[in-house]
Steps between C-alpha positions, in 0.01 A plus 500: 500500500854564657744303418766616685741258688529494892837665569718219626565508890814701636830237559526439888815584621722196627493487865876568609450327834653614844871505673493534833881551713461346824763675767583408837680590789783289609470680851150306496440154577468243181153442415357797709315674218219737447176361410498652167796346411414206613188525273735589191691205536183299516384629218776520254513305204907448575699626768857541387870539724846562400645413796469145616596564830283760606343440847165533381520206292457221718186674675339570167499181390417351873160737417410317201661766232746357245751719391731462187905574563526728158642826461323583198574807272272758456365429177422148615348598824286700205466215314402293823193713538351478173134458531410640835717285683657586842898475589585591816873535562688484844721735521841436644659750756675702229141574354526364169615774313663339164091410451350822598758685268405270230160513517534918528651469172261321318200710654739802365554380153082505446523179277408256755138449665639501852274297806392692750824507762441545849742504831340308814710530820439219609642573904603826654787617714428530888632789639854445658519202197843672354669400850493130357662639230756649770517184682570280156794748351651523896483091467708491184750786547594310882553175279715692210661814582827450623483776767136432614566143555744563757332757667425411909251721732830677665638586134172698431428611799653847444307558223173471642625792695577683215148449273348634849671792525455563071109403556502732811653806259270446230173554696700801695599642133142412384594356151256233407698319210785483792286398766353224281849380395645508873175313629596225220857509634358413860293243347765342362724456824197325647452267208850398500580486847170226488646313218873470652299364826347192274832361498555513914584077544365574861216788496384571145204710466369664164355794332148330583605481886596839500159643363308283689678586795398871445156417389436317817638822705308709357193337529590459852568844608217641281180313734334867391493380120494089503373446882176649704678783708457817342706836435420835389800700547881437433530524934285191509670323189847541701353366808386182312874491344655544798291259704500225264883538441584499920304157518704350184845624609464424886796764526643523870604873410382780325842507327495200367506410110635874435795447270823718664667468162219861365622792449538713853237739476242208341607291812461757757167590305409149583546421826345851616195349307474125672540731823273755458214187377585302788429797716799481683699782672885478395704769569750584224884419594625821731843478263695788360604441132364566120319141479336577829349844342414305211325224706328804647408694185417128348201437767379855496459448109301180560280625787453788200359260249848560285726248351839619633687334203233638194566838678826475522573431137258763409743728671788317362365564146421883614863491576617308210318783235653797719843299402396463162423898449808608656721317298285682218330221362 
């Protein structure tokens, strides 16, 4: 007969439970969430924020979730989750890091049965979303820098010139980390020509006017894309652009809306081009004189498919190396 005892059953190992960090976007819409955060919330057995103020808050609890204002350390969030439970914790913009450095450290020192941890974004970025970011740090620098403050359109206007001419040498030079840079630069004159315009006591307009101003253009001029007509070749797309431009503008001449403030040769450039669309025949000015030959070489460029100017400082730059090597540099 065997008389040998059943060996005892193997300890179960404590169920350590589950921490789940919740992040959002504050370039998203409170209480726009994905579904699977949505369903982690639901689920949780506590849902935990630091920051009392945070914007999801108020639509959280408007959905039926209660969430505790704690800031827990990590070896209570531990503690919290003893026994399978669930803690979900709403992150705050800076991302919680005092907690997820803590709880690193106790996963590191191997003498504490850590939960499972998990990181849920809980609402993505859009593209374009860092321009509210733009738009918010434009806001607060207008309101506390003592030079932006006083800034009008006429002050800045001269450097909106200037961040053309740097974005127009980057792409010529071809450096990407410049041309990004220089593009930001253009950005920003746009941004903060808007905001100054909020504070117009007779004609205010914002950053939201501007862009929907644009959006609405585009969608105009582009029937090919958004409307029923049809194009298959850039001839056809400027027709539509053209077209659609002459019945918003209602000009009385082709000349009109060209700014006479360009540079020469881009002006010339210019009005050769609203000629030569129009179809018109305009003899050039039977003058004697250097700005007469350069009206003249100016036209013949543009009937040439060349950008007087871009060739012009392609020459200049020719010029400037020739300089550059005779001088022995």
């Amino acid at each position: 007969m065997n008389t040998t005892s059943p060996e005892p059953p193997a300890p179960t190992a404590p169920d350590t439970g589950r921490i789940i960090l919740l992040t959002t976007s504050h370039r998203v819409a409170p209480g726009l969430l994905s579904w699977p955060a949505w369903q982690a919330l639901r689920s949780a057995d506590r849902v935990l924020c630091a920051d009392g103020a945070h914007p999801q808050l108020p639509y959280l609890r408007e959905a039926g979730t209660a969430v505790d204002e704690a800031a827990p350390t990590a070896q209570e969030l531990v503690d919290a989750c003893a026994g399978g439970r669930t803690v979900v914790v709403v992150a705050t913009g800076e991302g919680e890091p005092a907690l997820t450095d803590g709880l690193a450290r106790l996963a590191g020192s191997g003498r504490v049965a850590m939960p499972d941890l998990e990181l849920l974004p809980a609402s993505y970025d859009l593209p374009g979303a860092r321009l509210l970011d733009l738009v918010q740090v434009m806001d607060r620098i207008r309101a506390e820098c003592p030079w932006s403050s006083r800034k009008t359109h006429e002050g800045l206007a001269k450097y909106a010139i200037e961040e053309a001419y740097e974005l127009v040498e980057a792409i010529e030079d071809g450096d990407r980390d410049d041309l990004r840079e220089e593009l930001g630069d253009v950005l920003l004159q746009v941004v903060f020509h808007a905001r100054i315009a909020e504070e117009d006591p007779d004609a205010p307009f914002s950053i939201d006017d501007v862009a929907g101003g644009i959006v609405a253009k585009l969608i105009r001029r582009h029937p090919h894309v958004f409307g029923d007509e049809s194009a298959s070749t850039p001839e056809e797309v400027k027709e539509h652009w053209l077209r659609t431009k002459a019945a918003e503008k209602r000009r009385d001449s082709v000349t009109d809306g060209i700014p006479l403030g360009q540079p020469g040769l881009a002006l010339a450039a210019k009005l050769s081009s609203r000629v030569r669309t129009a179809g018109l025949e305009v003899p050039l000015p039977k003058v004697e004189g250097i700005g007469y030959d350069l009206l003249a070489l100016a036209v013949r460029a543009e009937a040439e498919g060349v950008d007087p100017e871009a060739a012009l400082r392609a020459a200049g730059r020719a010029y400037r190396d020739a300089i550059r090597e005779t001088e022995g540099h």
